[in-house]
N, C-alpha and C positions, 0 to 999 in steps of 0.2 A: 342529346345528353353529352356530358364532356368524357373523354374518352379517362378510362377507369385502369390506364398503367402509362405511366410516364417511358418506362423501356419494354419492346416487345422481344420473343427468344428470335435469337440469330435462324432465319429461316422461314419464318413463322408469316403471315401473310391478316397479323391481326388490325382489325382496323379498316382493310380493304373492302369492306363489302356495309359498311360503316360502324360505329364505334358501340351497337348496341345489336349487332347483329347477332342472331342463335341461329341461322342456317346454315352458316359455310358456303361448301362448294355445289351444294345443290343450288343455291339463286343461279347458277348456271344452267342448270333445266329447267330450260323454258319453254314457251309457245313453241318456239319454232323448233326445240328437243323434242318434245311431245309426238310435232308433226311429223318428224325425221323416224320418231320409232314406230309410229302408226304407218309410216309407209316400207317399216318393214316385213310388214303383215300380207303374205302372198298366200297364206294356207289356209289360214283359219286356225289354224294345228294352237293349243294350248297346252302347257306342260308346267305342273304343279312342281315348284324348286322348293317347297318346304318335305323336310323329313318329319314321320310322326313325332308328336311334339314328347311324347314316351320314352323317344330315341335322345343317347346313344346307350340309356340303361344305368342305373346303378348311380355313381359319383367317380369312377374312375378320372373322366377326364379334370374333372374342378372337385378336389372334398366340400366343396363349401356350397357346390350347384345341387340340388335334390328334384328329383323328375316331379313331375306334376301329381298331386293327389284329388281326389273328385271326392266332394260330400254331398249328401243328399240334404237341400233346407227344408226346414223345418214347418210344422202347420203350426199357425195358432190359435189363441182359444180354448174352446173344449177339448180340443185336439193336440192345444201344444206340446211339442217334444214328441212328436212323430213326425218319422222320418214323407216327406214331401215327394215319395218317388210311388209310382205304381197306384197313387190313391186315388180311390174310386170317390168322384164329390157324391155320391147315391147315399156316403155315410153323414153327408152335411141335409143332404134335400133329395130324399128319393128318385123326384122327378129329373134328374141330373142324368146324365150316360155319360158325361165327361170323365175321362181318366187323365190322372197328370200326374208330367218327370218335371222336375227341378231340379236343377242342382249348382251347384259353388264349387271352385277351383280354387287350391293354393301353387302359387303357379312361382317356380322361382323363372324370374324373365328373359332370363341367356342361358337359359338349360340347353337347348337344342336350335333347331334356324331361328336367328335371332338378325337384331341389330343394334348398335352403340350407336349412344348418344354422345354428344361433345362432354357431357356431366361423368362419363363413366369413368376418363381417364385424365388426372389433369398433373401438376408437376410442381415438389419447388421451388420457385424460381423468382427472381427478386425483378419484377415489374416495378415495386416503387422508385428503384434506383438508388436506395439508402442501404446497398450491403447485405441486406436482410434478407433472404428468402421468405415470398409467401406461397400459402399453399394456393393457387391459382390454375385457374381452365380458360378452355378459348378464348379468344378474345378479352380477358382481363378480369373473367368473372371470377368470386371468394369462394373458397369455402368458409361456412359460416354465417354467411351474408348472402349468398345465391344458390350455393347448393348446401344444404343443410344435413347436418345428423340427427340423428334421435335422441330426446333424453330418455336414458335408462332406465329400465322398468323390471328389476331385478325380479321382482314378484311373479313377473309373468309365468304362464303355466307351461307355455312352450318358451322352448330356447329361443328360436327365431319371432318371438314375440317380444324380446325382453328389447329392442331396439323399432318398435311400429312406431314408425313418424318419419322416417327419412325423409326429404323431399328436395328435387333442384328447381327451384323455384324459376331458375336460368338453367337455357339448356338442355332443359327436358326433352325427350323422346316424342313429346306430343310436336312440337315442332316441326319434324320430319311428316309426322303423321297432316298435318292441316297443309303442308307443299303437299301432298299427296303419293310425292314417293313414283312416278310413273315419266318414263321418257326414253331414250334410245339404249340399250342393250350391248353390249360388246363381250361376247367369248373369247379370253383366251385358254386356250387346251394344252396345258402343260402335263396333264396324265398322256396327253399321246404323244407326245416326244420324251416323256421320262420314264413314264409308266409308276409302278408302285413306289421307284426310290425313293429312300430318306436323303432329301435334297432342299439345301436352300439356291433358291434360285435367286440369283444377281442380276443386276444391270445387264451384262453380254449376252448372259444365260437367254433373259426374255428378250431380248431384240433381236436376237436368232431366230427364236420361236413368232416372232411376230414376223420378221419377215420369212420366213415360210411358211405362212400362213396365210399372209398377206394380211393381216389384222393390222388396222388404223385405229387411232384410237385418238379422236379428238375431242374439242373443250367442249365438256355438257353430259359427255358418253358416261354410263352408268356401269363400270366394267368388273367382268365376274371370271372367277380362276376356276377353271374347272383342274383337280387333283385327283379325282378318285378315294377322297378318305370316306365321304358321305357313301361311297359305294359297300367300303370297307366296314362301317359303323351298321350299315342294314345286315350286309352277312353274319356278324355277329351276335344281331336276332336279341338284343337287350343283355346280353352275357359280354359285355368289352373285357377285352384282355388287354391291361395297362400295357406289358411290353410288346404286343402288339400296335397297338393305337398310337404308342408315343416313340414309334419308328417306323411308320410309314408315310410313304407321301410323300409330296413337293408343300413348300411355302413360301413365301418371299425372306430375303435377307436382306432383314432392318438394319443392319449393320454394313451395308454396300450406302454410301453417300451416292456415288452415280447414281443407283435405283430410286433414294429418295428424292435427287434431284427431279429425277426425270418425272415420278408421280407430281411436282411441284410443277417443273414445266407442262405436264401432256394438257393440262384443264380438266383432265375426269373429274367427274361431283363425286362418285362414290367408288369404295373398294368392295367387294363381294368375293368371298371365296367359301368351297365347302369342305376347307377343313377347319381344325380348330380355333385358328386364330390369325388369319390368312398368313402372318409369316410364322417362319419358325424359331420362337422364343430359344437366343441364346444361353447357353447353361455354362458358359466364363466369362471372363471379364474381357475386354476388347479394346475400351479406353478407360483412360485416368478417372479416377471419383474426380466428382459424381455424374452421373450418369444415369439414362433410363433402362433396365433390364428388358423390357419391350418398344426398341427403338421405333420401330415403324409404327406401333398405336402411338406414341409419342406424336411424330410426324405427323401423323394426319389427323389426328383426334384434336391433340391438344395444339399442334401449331399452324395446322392447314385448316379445318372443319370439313376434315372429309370425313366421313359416315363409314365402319367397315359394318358389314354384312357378315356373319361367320355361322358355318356348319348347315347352308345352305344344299341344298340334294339338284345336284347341272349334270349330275351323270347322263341321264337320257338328252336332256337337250342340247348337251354337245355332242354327244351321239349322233345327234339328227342333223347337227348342224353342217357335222362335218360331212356327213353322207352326201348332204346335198349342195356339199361347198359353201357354205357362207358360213357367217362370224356375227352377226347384227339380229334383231328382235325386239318386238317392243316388250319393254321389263315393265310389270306394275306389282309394288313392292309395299304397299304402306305397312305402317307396326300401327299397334292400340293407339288409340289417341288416349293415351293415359295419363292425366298430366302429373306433373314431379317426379315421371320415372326414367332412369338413365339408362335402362335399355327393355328390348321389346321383345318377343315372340313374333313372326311374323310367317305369313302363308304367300311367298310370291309367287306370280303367275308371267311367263310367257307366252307370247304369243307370234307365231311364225308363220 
């Protein structure tokens, strides 16, 4: 297909993996990634990196995110408009002992450990080379035309009903999901050289940290920030305290050009981290309009096709990791294969 922006953003790596590409920097895990994380596997040990999906409570960190709700579906027939849960079939056909739960989830998708899609974040920016900014994502996809909004449905009886139809037709989260999501692991532990500060960390900052760690981190690595907020977000037991939460931690600083370069150079496929949004969203202005207010999802999202991972639970296994000196694991990470949706809930599993 011909490729679909005449200019791509300064930085930006679109086109390179070819001109209709929805993967990114994952077509870097590969076979031979796969192999390298499976042979990081000396223990058997497995360590569940999702937080309950219930977690971090309430809407403090996003007003716009709402924890999951559970409904029980419904029977039908003679029975319709009962509730599907605890029913005994003995009331359908006596000779029955079967009892049965059902039930349905309204699930907002970046509530808690999740992951982005290329559709979640895209930008401004005048691809056609006519002056014009369009609204555009990776590699050259619309809105409009590949990721789609809903038409409006005022009537609806819920609010968040009044727009059911979104869909990225480009870009989608199922994507991720049919690579499979599974390949070599990289901890870096920035709660143990900083501990709880409120810190953006820079380019010096993490090349410090990595090498006294001794963490490498080469092209394919699937690499995950351990911060401690996820640790933070349990002890507060579904009760978050805003000025708590939105002053603790480490996260990367999107606004270090070195730092972004160096995510361009290293080849990592994906960012992972467990706090909110692996860096930490500036609150002034830095450079001249216009500009992105979340420089680093910019970067990798919209100009790299790196994948971030956010509010991921690595407490324990960089715990362990460190105990027993190493940095490497195999990560297996997939989201829903849900298609047209721009980001996922996800249950990733290591293994060490």
């Amino acid at each position: 297909m011909a490729q679909r922006w005449k200019q791509r953003p300064p930085g930006s790596s679109w086109g390179e993996f070819g001109p209709d590409d929805q993967r990114g920097r994952m077509n870097l895990v590969t076979r031979e990634k796969i192999l390298q994380g499976v042979a990081e596997v000396k223990e058997g040990i497995a360590f569940c990196l999702s937080l309950p999906l219930d977690y971090p409570g309430g809407s403090v960190l996003n007003a716009r995110r709402r924890p999951p709700r559970l409904f029980a579906t419904l029977r039908d027939g003679r029975s319709g408009g009962k509730q599907n849960f605890c029913w005994p079939l003995a009331e359908d056909n006596p000779d029955h002992t079967d009892v049965v739960c059902d039930d349905l989830a309204l699930l907002t998708l970046q509530y808690s450990t999740q992951w982005d899609s290329f559709a979640h974040i895209g930008s401004r920016f005048d691809a056609d080379g006519d002056g014009k900014p369009e609204i555009v994502f990776y590699n050259g996809f619309r809105a409009g035309e590949d990721i789609k909004p809903a038409p409006a449905n005022p009537a609806a009886a819920e609010p968040w009903a009044r727009y059911e139809g979104t869909r990225a037709e480009a870009l989608g989260i199922e994507n991720l999901a049919a690579h499979g999501a599974q390949g070599r692991g990289v901890m870096i532990d920035l709660h143990a050289h900083f501990g709880r500060e409120r810190r953006a960390v820079g380019y010096e900052e993490l090349m410090r940290v990595l090498e006294a760690d001794r963490v490498q981190v080469e092209r394919g690595d699937m690499v995950c920030l351990h911060t401690g907020f996820a640790d933070v977000v349990l002890e507060l037991k579904k009760n978050p305290d805003p000025k708590l939460l939105h002053h603790t931690c480490t996260g990367l600083d999107g606004r270090d050009d070195k730092l972004l370069d160096w995510i361009s150079a290293s080849g990592l496929a994906c960012l992972i981290a467990d706090n909110y949004a692996v860096e930490i969203i500036p609150t002034s202005l830095f450079k001249p309009a216009p500009h992105a207010l979340m420089p680093l999802h910019e970067h990798c999202i919209f100009k790299n096709g790196i994948h971030l991972g956010e509010l991921w639970h690595l407490g324990p296994l960089a715990r362990w990791l460190r105990e027993h000196g190493r940095n490497r694991f195999l990560l297996t990470a997939p989201p829903l294969r849900l298609p047209g949706a721009v980001g996922s809930p996800a249950t990733p599993v290591a293994t060490v």
